[in-house]
Backbone as ProteinMPNN parsed JSONL, in Angstrom:
{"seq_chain_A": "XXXXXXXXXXXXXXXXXXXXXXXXXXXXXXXXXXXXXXXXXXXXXXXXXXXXXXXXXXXXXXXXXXXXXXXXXXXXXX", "coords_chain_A": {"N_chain_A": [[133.313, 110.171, 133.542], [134.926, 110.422, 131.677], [137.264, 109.926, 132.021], [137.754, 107.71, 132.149], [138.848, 106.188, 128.732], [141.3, 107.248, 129.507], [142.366, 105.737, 131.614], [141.527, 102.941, 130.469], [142.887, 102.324, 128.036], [145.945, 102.473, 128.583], [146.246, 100.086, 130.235], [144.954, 98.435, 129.105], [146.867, 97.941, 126.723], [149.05, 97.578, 128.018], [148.596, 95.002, 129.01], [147.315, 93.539, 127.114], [150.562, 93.401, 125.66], [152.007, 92.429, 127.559], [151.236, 89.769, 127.862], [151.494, 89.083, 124.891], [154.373, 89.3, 124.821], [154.782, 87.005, 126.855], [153.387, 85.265, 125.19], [155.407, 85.071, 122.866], [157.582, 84.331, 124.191], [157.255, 82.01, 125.064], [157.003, 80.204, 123.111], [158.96, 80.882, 121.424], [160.993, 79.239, 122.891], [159.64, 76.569, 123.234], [160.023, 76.282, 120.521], [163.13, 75.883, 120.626], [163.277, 73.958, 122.034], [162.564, 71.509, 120.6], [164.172, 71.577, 118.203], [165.131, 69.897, 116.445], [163.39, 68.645, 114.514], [161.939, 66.739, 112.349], [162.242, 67.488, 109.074], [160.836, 67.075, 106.672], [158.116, 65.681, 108.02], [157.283, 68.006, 108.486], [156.57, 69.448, 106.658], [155.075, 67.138, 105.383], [152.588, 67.624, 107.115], [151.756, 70.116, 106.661], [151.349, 70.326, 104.332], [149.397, 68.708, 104.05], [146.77, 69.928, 105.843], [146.802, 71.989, 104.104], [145.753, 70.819, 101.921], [143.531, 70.026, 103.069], [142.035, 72.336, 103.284], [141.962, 73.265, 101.121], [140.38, 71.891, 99.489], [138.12, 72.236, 101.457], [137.289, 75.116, 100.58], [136.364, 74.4, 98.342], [134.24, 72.861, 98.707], [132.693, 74.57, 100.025], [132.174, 76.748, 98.155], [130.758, 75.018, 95.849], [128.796, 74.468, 97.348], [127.328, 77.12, 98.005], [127.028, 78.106, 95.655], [124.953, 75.736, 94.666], [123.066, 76.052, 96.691], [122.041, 78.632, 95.99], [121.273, 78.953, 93.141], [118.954, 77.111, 93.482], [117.743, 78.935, 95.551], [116.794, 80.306, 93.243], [118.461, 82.672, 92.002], [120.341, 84.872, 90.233], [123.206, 83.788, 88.562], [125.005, 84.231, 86.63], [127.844, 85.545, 84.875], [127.949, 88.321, 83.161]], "CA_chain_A": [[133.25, 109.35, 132.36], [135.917, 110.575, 130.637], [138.479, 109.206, 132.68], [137.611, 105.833, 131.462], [139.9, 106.345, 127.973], [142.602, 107.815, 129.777], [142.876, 104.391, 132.193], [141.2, 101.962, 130.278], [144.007, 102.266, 127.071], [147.191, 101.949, 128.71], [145.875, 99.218, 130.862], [144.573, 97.308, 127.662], [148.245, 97.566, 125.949], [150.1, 96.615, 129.011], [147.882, 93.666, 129.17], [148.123, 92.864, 126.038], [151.958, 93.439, 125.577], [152.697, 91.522, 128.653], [150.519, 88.463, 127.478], [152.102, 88.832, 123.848], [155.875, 89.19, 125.324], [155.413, 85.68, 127.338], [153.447, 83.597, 124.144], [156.053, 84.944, 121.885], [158.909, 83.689, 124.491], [156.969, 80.094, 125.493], [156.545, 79.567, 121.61], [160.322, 80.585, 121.285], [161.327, 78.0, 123.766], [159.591, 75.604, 122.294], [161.338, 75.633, 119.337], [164.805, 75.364, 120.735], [163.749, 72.276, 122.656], [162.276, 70.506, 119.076], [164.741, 72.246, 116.825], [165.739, 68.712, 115.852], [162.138, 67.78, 114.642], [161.985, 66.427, 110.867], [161.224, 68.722, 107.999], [159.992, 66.229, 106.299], [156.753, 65.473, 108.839], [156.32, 69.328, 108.858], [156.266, 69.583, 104.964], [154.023, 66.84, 105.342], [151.609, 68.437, 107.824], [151.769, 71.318, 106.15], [150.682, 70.108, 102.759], [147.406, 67.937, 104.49], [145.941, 71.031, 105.803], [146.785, 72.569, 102.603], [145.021, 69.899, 100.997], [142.09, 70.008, 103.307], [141.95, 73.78, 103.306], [141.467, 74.111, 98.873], [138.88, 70.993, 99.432], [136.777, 72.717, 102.272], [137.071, 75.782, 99.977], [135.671, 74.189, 97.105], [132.917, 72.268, 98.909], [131.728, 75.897, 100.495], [131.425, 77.487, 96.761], [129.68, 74.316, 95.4], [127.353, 74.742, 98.382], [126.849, 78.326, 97.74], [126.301, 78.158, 94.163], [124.209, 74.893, 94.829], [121.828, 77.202, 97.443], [121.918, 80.596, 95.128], [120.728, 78.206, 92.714], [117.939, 76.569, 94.747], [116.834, 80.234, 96.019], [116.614, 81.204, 92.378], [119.558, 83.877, 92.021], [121.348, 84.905, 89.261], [124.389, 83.627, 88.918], [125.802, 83.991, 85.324], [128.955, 86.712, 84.683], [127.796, 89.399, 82.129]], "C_chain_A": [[134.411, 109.641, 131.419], [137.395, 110.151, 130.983], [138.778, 107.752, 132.484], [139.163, 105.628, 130.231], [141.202, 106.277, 128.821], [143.419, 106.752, 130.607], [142.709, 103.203, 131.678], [142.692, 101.285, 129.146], [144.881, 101.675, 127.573], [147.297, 101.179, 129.366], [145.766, 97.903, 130.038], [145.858, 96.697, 126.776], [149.222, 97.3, 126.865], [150.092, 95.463, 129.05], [148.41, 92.898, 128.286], [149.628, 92.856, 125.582], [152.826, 92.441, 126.428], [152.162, 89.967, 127.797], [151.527, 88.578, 125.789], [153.844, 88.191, 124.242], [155.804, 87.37, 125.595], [154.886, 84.672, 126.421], [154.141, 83.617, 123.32], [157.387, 84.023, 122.822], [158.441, 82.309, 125.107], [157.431, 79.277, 124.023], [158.227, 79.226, 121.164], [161.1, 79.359, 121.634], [160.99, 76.683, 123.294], [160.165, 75.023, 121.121], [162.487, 75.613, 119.634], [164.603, 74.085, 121.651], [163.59, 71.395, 121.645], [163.165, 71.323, 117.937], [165.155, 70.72, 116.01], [164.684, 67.788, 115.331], [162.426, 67.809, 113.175], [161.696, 67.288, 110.354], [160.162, 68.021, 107.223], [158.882, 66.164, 106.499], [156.773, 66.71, 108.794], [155.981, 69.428, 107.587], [154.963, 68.862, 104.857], [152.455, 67.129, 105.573], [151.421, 69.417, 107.7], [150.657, 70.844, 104.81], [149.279, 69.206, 102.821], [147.103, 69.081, 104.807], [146.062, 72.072, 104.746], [145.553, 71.822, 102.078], [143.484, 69.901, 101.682], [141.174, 71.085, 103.365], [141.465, 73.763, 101.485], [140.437, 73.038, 99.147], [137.695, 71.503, 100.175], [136.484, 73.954, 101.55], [136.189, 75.658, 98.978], [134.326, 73.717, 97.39], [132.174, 73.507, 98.613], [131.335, 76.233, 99.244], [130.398, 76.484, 95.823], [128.502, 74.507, 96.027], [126.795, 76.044, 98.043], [126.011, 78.312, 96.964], [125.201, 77.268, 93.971], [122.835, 75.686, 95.451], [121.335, 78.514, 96.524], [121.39, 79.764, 94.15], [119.182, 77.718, 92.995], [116.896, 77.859, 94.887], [116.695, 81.131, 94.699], [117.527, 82.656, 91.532], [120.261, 83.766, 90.751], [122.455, 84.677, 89.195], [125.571, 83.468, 87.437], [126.378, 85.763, 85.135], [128.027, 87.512, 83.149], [128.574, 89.383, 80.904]], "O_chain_A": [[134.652, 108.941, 130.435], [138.388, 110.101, 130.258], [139.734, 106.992, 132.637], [140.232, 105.131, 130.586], [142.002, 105.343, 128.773], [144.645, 106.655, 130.547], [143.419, 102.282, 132.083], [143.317, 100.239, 129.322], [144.994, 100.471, 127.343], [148.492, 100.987, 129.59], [146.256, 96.785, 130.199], [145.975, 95.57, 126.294], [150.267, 96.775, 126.482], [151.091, 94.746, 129.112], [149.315, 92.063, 128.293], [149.769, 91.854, 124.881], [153.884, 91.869, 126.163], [152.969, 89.258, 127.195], [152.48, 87.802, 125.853], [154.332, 87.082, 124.026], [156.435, 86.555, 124.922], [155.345, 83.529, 126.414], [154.126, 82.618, 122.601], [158.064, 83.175, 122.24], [159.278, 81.564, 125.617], [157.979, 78.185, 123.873], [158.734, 78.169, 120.789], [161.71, 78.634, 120.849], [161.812, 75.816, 122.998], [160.587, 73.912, 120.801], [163.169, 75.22, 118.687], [165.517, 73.322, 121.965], [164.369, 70.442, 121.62], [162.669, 71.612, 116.848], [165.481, 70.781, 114.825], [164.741, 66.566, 115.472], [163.074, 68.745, 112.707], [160.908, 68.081, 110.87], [158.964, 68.293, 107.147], [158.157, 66.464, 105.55], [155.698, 66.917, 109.358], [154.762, 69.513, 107.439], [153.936, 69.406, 104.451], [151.491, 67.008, 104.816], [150.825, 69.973, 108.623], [149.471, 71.089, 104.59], [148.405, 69.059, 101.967], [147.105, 69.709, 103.748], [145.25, 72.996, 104.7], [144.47, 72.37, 101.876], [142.454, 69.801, 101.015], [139.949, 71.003, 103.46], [140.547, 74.41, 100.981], [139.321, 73.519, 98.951], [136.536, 71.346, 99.792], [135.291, 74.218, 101.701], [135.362, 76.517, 98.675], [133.369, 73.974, 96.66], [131.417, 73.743, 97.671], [130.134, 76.082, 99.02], [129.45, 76.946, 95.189], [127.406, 74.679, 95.492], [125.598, 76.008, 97.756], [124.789, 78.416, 97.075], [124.337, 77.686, 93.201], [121.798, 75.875, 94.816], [120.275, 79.135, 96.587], [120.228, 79.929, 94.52], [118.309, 78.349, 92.398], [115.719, 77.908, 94.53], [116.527, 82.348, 94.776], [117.095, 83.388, 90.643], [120.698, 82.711, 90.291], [123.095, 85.462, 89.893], [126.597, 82.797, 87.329], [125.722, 86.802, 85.208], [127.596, 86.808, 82.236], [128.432, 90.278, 80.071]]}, "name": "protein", "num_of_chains": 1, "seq": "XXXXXXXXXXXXXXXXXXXXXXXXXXXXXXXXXXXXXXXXXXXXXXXXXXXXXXXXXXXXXXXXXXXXXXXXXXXXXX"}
């Protein structure tokens, strides 16, 4: 049983190292075949999941506070 550690580790970070190495160099690749892709449309697509990201934020804490509410909970700052 104790031989487990001693093979399981450097087995686990090969693994993973190898698998990191080839999605950092697919991902690379990728971008030198679209290096010529608008900024524009990424700014764009950037700034919608922005935008849908602070809205799903805000729902969740209305919901919260809506439920903590509901179940009676204190919810006023000191």
């Amino acid at each position: 049983m104790d031989w487990f550690p001693i093979v399981f580790f450097p087995f686990k970070v090969l693994a993973l190292g190898t698998g990191m190495y080839f999605a950092i160099k697919w991902h690379y690749d990728q971008g030198q075949k679209e290096k010529e892709m608008n900024k524009r449309a990424v700014l764009r697509a950037g700034g919608k999941v922005a935008a849908v990201f602070v809205l799903s934020l805000l729902g969740l804490v209305l919901v919260t506070f809506v439920l903590a509410r509901m179940l009676g909970l204190d919810l006023t700052f000191p």
